[in-house]
Structure formats: C-alpha cells, structure tokens
N, C-alpha and C positions, 0 to 999 in steps of 0.2 A: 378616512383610512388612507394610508401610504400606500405607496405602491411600492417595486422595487428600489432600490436604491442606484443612481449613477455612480458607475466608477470611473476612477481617473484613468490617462492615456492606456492603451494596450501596452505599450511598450515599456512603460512603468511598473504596470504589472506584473510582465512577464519577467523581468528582473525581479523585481520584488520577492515576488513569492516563487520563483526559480531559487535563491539565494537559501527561502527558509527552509521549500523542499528538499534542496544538499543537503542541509545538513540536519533537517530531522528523517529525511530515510536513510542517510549515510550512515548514522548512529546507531542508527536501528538494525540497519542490516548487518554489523560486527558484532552483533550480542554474542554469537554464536563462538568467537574467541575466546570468553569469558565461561563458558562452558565446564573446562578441564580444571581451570587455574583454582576456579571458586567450588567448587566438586572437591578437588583436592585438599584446599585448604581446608574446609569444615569438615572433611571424612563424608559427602552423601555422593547415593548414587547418581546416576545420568538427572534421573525423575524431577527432585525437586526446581532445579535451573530450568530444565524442559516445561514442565510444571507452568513456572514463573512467566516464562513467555509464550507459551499457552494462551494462559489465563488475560497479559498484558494483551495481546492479536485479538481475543474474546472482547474485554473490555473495551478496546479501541474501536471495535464492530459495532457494541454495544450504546458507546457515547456521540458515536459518528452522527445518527438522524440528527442527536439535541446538537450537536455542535453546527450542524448543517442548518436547524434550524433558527437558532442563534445569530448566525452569519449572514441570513438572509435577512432577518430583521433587524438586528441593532449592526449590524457593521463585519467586515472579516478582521479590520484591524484588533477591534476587542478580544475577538476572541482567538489570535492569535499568538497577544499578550499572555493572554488565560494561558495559553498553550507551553507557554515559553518557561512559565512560574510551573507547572505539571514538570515539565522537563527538568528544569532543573533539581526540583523535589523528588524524583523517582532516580535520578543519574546519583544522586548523594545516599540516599535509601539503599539503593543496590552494593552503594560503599561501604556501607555502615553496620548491616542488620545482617547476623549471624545464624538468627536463630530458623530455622527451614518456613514453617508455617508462617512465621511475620515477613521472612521475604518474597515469599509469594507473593500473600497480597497483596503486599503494599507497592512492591515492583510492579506487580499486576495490576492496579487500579491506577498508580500513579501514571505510570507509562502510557496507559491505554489511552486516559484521559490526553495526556500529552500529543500522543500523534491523533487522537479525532479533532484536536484542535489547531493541529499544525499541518496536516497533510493532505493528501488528496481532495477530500470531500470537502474542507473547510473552506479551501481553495479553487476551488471548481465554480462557485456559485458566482463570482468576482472575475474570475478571467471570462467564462461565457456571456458575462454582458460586456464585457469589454471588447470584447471581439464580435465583429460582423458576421454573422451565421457564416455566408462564403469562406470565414476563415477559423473560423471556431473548433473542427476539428485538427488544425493546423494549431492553434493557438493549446489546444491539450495534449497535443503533440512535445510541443515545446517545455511543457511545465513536465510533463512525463520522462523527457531527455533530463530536464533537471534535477530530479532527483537519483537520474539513473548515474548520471556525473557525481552524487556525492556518493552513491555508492564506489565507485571506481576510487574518488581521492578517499575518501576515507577507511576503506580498508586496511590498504600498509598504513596508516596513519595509525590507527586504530591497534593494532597487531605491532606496531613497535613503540607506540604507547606505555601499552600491558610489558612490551620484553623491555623498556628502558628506565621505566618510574615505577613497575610496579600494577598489579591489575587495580589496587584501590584507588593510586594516584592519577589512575587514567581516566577514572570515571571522574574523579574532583577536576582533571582538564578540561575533560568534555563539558561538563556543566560548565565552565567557567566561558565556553567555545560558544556556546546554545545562549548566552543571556547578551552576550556581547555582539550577535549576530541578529537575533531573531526578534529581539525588542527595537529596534531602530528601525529593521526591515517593516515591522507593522504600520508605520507613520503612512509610510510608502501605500498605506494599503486602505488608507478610510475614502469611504464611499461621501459623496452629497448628497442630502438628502432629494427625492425626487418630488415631480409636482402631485396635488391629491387625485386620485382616481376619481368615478364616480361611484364608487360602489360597487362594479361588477364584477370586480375581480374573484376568484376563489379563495378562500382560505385556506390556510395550514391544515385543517382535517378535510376538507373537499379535495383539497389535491392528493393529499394518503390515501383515501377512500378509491378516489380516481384511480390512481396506479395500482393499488392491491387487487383491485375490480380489472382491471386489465392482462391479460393473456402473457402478450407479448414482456411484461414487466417482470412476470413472474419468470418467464425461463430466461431471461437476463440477469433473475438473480438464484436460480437456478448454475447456470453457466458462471458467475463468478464463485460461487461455493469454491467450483472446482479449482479453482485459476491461487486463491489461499492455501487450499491446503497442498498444491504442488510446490510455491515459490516458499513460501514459509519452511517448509520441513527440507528444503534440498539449501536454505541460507544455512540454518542453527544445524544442522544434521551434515553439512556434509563434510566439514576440518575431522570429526570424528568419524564418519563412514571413509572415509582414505587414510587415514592410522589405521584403523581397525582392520586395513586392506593388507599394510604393510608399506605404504607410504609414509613416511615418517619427518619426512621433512615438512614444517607447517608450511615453510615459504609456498609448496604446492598448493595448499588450500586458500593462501591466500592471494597467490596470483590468479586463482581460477575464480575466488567472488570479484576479485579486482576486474578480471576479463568481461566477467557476468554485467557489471557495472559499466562497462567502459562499450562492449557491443548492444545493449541493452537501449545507450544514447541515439542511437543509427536503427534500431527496431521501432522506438518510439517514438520518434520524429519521423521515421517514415512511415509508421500505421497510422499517425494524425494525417498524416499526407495524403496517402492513399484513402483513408476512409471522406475524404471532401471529393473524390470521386468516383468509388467503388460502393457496393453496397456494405455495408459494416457488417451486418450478419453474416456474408460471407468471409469477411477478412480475420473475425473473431471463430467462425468455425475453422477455418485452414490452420490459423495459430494452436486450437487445441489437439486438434488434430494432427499437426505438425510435433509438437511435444511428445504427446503420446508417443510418437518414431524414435525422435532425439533418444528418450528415456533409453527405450526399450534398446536402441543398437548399444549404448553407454554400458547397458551392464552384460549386453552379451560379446563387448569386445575385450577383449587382454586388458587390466589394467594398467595404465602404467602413467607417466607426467605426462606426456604428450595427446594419448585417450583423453584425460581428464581436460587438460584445455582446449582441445575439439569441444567438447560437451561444454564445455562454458563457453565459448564464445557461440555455438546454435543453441545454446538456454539464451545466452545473452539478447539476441534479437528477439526471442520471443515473449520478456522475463514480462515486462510493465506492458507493452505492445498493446495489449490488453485494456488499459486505462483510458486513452486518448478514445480510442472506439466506444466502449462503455459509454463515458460521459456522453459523447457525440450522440450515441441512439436515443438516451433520457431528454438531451436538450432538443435532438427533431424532434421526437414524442411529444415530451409534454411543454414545451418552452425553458427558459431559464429564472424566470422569476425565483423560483422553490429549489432550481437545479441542487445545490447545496445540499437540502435535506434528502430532499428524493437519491440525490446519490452516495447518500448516508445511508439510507433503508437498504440499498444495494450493496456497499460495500460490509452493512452488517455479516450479511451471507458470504462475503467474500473472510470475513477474518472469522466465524462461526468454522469455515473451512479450517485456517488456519490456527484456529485452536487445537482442532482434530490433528491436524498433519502434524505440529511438533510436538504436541503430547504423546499420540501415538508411537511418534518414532520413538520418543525415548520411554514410552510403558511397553512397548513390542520389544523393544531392544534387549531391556532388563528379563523380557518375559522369555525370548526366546535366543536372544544371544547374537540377534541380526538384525541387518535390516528389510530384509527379504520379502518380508509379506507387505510393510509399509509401499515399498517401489512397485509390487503388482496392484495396490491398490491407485497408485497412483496413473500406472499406464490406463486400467479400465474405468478412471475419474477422467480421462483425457479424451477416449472417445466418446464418452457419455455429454462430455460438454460439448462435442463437437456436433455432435447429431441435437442437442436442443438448442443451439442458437440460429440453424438453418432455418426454422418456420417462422421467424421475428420477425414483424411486423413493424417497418422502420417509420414510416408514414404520422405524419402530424393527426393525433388525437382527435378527432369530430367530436367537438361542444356544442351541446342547446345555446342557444343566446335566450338571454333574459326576456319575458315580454314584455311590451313595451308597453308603457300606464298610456 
C-alpha cells in the first residue's frame, strides 16, 4: 500500500494553486451579477437563478469528500484537470440553456462538481504536506488570501464583462479564462509518488469512521454550516438587497464585493497567522461571533454608499478568515495524509449551509417581499456558531498502535 503522496516545493504550490483558486472563487463569487440580466431575459422570478446556485453550493458540498478523496490518492493535479473541464462545461450551460428546470440542474451539478475540484478542499490536502506543521496554518493562510484576490480582481471584471459583451458573451470569456489558466496551473501541481508503508496506516473508511466518532469534528462541522449559509446569501443576495433599498447605482454593489474581496486578503492571511499561534477554536468563535455584530449594526444603520462599504470591508476580514483555521484544526487533529477528504466531509456542512442561505433568500424574498427574516436568521446562525466552536478539542487524536506479532 502507498502512503501519501510527496509534493513538490511550498512555494510552487502556493503559487500554483493560489493562481487556480483566483480564478475559480472569483467566478464564483460574481454569479450573483447574473442574477437580474438572466431573470429578465427569460421573464422568471428571483427563485429559479437563486435556485441554480443553491443547488450548484449543495452539489459542490456534496462532491467535495470524492474530490478530496481523489486528490489524496491519485494526485491534486488530475483532478484539478477534471475540475477545469466541469468549469468550463457548467460556464457554457449557464450561456446556453433557457429552459428553468434544465438550468438548474445542469448549472447545478456542473458547477458544483467544478469548484469541489478546484477549490478549497481539493487543494488543501497538497499544500498541508507541503508545508511544515510550524507553517501550515500560514501556508492556508495564504492559499485563502488567494482566492480572496480573485474575488477582488474579478468582480469589476465580471460586471463590466456582462455591461460590455453582453451577459452570454461573458460567460463564453470566462470559460475561455478558466481553461487557459487552470489546466497549465495543474502541471504545477502533481505529487511523487511516496515510499510503501508498512501496512499500518488507516484507511479511507477508518479515518471517516475516526472523525464522525469524534466530538470535536462534529461541531467543527457544525460551525461551518453556519459560516455557508452567511457568506453565500450576502455574495448572490446582496446587488439585489441594495436596489431593493433604493440604491440604484450597481457600481455600489459592486465596489462593496470588490472591498469584500480585497479586505478579505489581510483577514485570511492574518487568521492563518495568528491561528500557528493562538488557539483556533478561539479565533473561529471571535470571527462568528464578531459577524453576528457586523450584521446586526448594518442593518440597523441609515443606509446609504458609504454604510454599505463600512459593512464590506468588516465582512471583508472576516469573509474566508474562516478557512485557513478550519483546515488547521482537521490537520492538528487528525494529520494530513486524508486532510483533503476529511475537509471535504466539512466543507459539505459548509455549502448544505449555503444551499439554505441563497435559496432561502430568494424563496423568502418572493414569499414575503424581503429580506428580513433571511438577515435574523443569519445574526442568531452567528452566535450559534460561536458558542460551538469554544469546547473543540484542538489536540492531536490518541491512536491504539497496532500489536506487534
């Protein structure tokens, strides 16, 4: 039996798969532009688009373990190939397919499948062996700044895209952006194979087993639930909840993900930072905890341009913040051999959230003609994750050793 796989330099890495994660969360995070243009165009309501990325957050939660698991075994490079062919197929589908129910799904599966192969988890399992424990929260630090930069360049990109070519012509850029980028960047990305164990290592079902059996794991994926369905529903939700306000100029909404993106860089390189020397269970309960405030002063100050980019650039720090800590508690936990899958099973809980968040906002929306109830659920999701990530147990996992013949 193999064991893990060796990967090449840290610092290859972290370029490498910094490069892919720009531009598959940047992508991801401007869906919510497409919102109005594609609603209009076909005559539907808020629901179906909302719907579509819903279902795509669901999907990509859902494909994450196998992609995680994938990546540990055969390589991150393959299957960030895989990933790239998903994107491109899901960014042309979204161009193409008029009819409501076929673009859900296919948006929805396509997409999904897309970022579980290209994003956080996939990538996780290759930078933590790349990096020396002493740096390894540093090191998801950095891969989490990166994708928070593509959110930043990609926004106005994104949004003058749609207002210069056309919404359809922008999604055939993008794809053309995603294949030209993200297939060259995987080269970058194949592991050596490593020398044979003895045997004693655990498997793909002893370490699931391991973790589900485990306390601490559980309200870690408990605590990310929460963490999807706030960042997901305030990306796609919020160019529409500041029209709906009487803000009318889009450039607002889009300098304010732009911000989201841009302070988000300086949140998540400094909660990798800090978490290599604070305890992480505390720096991920402050974060939710801290949000839950942001929220709540947001919507009880005056709105206006300037409220609105206060509130993004204090989301902005606390947006991904989240990530580099996560991964960090799974790799002291349980090591990084599996890290990949194991924070696959996590981040399922994390887009399961984010299913809920943008579907709701847009079936609450239609239902009641706001957004009101969505944003109370979202302040008492924020203390809720704050109080379960306090009792986690950060501490390396006590295994039986095998006996000896």
């Amino acid at each position: 039996m193999l064991t893990a796989t060796r990967p090449p330099q840290l610092k290859t890495v972290l370029i490498a798969s910094g490069l892919v994660l720009t531009l598959a969360m940047g992508v991801r995070h401007g869906y919510g532009f497409w919102l109005q243009p594609i609603s209009q165009e076909y005559g539907w309501t808020r629901e179906p688009f909302s719907l579509a990325l819903a279902l795509q957050n669901l999907m990509w939660g859902v494909f994450a373990p196998f992609a995680g698991m994938a990546a540990d075994r055969i390589g991150t490079a393959r299957v960030v190939l895989a990933g790239a062919a998903f994107y491109v197929g899901g960014l042309v589908w979204m161009a193409v397919v008029s009819q409501p129910a076929a673009f859900v799904i296919g948006s929805g599966v396509l997409g999904g499948a897309a970022l579980a192969c290209t994003a956080f988890g996939a990538v996780s399992g290759i930078i933590g062996r790349a990096a020396p424990e002493s740096r390894r929260s540093w090191a998801f630090g950095i891969s989490s700044a990166a994708s928070s930069f593509g959110q930043f360049v990609m926004m106005p990109v994104e949004q003058q895209l749609i207002a210069q070519a056309g919404w359809q012509n922008a999604f055939y850029i993008l794809a053309a952006m995603v294949a030209l980028v993200m297939v060259p960047m995987a080269f970058f990305l194949r592991e050596m194979p490593a020398e044979r164990s003895n045997g004693t290592e655990q498997s793909i079902m002893e370490a699931t087993r391991e973790a589900f059996a485990y306390r601490p794991f559980l309200l870690l994926v408990a605590g990310y639930f929460v963490c999807g369905f706030q960042v997901v529903f305030i990306g796609v939700h919020m160019p529409s909840y500041l029209k709906d306000k009487g803000i009318m100029d889009p450039n607002v909404a889009v300098m304010a993900l732009a911000l989201i993106g841009l302070f988000n860089i300086f949140g998540s390189y400094y909660a990798g930072k800090l978490g290599g020397k604070l305890p992480k269970r505390y720096l991920l309960s402050s974060i939710y905890f801290t949000r839950a405030v942001v929220i709540s002063l947001f919507l009880l100050a005056p709105l206006t341009p300037a409220s609105v980019y206060v509130f993004a650039c204090a989301m902005g720090l606390l947006w991904l913040s989240t990530v580099p800590l996560t991964n960090g508690v799974i790799a002291g936990i349980f090591g990084v051999k599996y890290l990949s899958m194991l924070s696959g099973f996590v981040f399922l809980s994390h887009q399961v959230g984010s299913f809920l968040g943008v579907w709701l906002g847009g079936y609450l929306f239609t239902l009641e003609g706001s957004y009101n109830t969505v944003w109370g659920i979202i302040i008492a999701l924020g203390v809720f994750a704050a109080l379960v990530n306090l009792p986690i147990n950060e501490k390396a996992i006590v295994r039986q050793q095998p006996a000896l013949a």
